[in-house]
VEXDODO-290390 format. One record per atom (N, C-alpha, C, O): residue number from 1; atom name; x, y, z. Coordinates in steps of 0.2 Angstrom, whole numbers, plus 2048, in hexadecimal, padded with zeros to 3 digits. Each point is the difference from the previous one (the first is absolute). Layout:
(NUM, CA, (X, Y, Z))
...
REM end
This chain:
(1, N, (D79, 28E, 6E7))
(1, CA, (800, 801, 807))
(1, C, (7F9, 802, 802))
(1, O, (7FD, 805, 7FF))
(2, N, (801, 7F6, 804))
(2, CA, (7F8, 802, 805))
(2, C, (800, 807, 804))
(2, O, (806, 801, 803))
(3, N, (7F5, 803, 7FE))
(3, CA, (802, 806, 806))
(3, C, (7FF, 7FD, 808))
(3, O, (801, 804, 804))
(4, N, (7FE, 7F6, 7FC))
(4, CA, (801, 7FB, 808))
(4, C, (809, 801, 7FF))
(4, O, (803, 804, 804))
(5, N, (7FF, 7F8, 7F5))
(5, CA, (808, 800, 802))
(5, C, (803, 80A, 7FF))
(5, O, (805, 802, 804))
(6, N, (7FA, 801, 7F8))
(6, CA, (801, 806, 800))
(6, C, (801, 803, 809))
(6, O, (805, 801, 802))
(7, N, (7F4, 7FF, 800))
(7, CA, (801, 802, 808))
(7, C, (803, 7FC, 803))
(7, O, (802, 803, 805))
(8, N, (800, 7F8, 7FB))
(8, CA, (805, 7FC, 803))
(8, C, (806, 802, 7FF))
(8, O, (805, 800, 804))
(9, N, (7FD, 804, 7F6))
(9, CA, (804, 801, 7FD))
(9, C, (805, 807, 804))
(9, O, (806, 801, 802))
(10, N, (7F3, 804, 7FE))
(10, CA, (800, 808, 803))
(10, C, (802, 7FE, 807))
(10, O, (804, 803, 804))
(11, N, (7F8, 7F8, 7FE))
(11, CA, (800, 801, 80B))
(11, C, (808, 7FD, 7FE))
(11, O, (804, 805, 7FF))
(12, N, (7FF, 7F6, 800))
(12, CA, (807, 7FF, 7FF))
(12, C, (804, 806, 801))
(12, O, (803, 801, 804))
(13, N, (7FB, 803, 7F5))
(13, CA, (803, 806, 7FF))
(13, C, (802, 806, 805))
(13, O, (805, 803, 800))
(14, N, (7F4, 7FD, 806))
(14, CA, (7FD, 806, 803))
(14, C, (806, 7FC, 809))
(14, O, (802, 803, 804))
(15, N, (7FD, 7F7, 7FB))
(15, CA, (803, 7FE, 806))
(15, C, (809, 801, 801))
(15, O, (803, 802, 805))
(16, N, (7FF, 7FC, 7F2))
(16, CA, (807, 804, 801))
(16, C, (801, 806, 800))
(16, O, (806, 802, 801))
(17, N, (7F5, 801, 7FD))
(17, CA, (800, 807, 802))
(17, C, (801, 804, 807))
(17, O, (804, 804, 802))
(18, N, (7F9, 7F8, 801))
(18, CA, (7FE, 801, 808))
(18, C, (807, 7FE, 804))
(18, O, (803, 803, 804))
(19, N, (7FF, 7F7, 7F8))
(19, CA, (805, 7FE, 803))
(19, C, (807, 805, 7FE))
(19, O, (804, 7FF, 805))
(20, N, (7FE, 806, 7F6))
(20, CA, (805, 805, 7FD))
(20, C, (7FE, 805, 804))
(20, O, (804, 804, 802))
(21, N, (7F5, 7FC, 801))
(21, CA, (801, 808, 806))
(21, C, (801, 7FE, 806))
(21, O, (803, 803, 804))
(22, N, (7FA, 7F7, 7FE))
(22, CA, (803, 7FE, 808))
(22, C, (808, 800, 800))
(22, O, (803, 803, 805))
(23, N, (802, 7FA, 7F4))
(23, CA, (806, 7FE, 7FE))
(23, C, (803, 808, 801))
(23, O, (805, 802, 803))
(24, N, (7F5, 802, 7F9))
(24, CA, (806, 808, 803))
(24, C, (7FF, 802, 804))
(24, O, (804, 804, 802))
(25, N, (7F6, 7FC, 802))
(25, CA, (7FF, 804, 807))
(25, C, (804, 7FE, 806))
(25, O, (801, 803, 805))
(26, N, (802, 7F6, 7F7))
(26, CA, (807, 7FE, 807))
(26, C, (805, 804, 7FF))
(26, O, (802, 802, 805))
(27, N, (800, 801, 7F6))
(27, CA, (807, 802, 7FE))
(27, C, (800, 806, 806))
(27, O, (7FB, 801, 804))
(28, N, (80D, 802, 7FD))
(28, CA, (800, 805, 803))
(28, C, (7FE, 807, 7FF))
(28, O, (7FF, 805, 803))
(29, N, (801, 7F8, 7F6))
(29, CA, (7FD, 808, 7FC))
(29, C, (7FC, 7FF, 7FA))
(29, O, (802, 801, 7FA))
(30, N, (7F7, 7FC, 809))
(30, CA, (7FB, 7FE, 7FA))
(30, C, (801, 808, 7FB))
(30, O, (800, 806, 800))
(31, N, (800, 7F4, 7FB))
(31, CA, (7FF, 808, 7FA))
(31, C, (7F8, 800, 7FE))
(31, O, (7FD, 7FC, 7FD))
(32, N, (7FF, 80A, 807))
(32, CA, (7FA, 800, 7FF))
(32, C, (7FD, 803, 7FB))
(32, O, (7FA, 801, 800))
(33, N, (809, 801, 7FA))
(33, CA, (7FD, 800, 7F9))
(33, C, (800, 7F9, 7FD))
(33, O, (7FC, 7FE, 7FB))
(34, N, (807, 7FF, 807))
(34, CA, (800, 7F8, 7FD))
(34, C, (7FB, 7FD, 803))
(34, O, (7FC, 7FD, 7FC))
(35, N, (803, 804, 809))
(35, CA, (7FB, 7FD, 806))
(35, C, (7F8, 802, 7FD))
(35, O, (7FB, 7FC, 800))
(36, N, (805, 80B, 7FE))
(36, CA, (7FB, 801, 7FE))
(36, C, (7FD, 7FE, 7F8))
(36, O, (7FA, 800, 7FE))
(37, N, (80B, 800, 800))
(37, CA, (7FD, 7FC, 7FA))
(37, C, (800, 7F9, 7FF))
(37, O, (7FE, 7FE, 7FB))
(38, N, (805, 7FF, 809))
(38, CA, (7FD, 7F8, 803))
(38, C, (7F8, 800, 801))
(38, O, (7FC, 7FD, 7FD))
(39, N, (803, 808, 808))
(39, CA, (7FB, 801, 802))
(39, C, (7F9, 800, 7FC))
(39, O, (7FA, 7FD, 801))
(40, N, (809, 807, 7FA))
(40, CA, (7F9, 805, 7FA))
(40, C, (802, 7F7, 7FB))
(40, O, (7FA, 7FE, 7FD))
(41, N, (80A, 7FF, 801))
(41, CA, (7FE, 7FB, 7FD))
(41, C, (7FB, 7FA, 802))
(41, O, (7FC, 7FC, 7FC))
(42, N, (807, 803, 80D))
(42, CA, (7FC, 7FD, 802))
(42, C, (7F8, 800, 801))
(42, O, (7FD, 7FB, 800))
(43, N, (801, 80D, 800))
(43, CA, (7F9, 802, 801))
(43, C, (7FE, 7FE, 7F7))
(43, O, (7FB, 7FE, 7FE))
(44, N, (80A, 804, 7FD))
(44, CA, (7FF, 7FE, 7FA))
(44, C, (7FC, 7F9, 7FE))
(44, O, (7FB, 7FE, 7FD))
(45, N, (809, 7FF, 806))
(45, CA, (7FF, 7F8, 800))
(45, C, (7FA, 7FD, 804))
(45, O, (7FD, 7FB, 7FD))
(46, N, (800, 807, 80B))
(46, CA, (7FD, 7FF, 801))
(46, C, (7F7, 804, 7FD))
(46, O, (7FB, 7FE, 7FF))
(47, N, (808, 807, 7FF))
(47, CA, (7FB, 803, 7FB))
(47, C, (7FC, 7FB, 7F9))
(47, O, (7FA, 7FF, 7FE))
(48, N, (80C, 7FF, 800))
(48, CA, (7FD, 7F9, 7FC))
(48, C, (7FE, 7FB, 801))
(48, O, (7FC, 7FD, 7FD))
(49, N, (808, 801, 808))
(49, CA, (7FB, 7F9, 803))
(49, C, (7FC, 802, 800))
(49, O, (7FD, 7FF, 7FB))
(50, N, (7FD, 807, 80A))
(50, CA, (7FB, 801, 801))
(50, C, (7FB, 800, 7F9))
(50, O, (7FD, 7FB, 7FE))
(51, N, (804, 809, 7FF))
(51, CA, (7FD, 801, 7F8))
(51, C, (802, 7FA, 7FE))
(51, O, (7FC, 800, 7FB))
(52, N, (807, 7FA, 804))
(52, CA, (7FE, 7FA, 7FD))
(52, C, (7FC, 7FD, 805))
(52, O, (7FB, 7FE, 7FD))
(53, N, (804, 800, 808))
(53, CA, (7FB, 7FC, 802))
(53, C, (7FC, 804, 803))
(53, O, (7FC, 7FD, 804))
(54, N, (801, 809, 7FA))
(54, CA, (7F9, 803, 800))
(54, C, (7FD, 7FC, 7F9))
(54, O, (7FB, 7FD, 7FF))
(55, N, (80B, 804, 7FC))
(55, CA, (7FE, 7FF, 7F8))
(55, C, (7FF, 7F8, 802))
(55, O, (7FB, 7FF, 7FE))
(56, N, (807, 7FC, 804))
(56, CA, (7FE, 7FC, 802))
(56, C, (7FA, 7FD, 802))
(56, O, (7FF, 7FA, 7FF))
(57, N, (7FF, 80A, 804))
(57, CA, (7FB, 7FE, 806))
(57, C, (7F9, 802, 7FD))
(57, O, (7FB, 7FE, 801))
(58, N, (807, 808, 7FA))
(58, CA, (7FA, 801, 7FC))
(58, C, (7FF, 7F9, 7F9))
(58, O, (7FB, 800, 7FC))
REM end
């Protein structure tokens, strides 16, 4: 896997991420410990894209 396909790979990842907390913030009683650990993976993930295409770019 190239790290072009890897980051292609994470933003998929980071999208359905986004998409599981919009999904619980409908509910009537988002469970917001879940919500937040949605959250911290999501920033996980975006945290790597970044640090591979720094690593990239040098």
């Amino acid at each position: 896997m190239t790290v072009a396909e890897h980051v292609a790979a994470l933003r998929a990842k980071h999208a359905a991420l986004k998409q599981s907390v919009e999904e619980e913030n409908q509910r009537p009683h988002p469970d917001e410990l879940h919500i937040a650990e949605l959250k911290r993976e999501k920033l996980r993930i975006k945290d790597e894209i970044a640090r591979l295409e720094a690593e990239a770019e040098a």
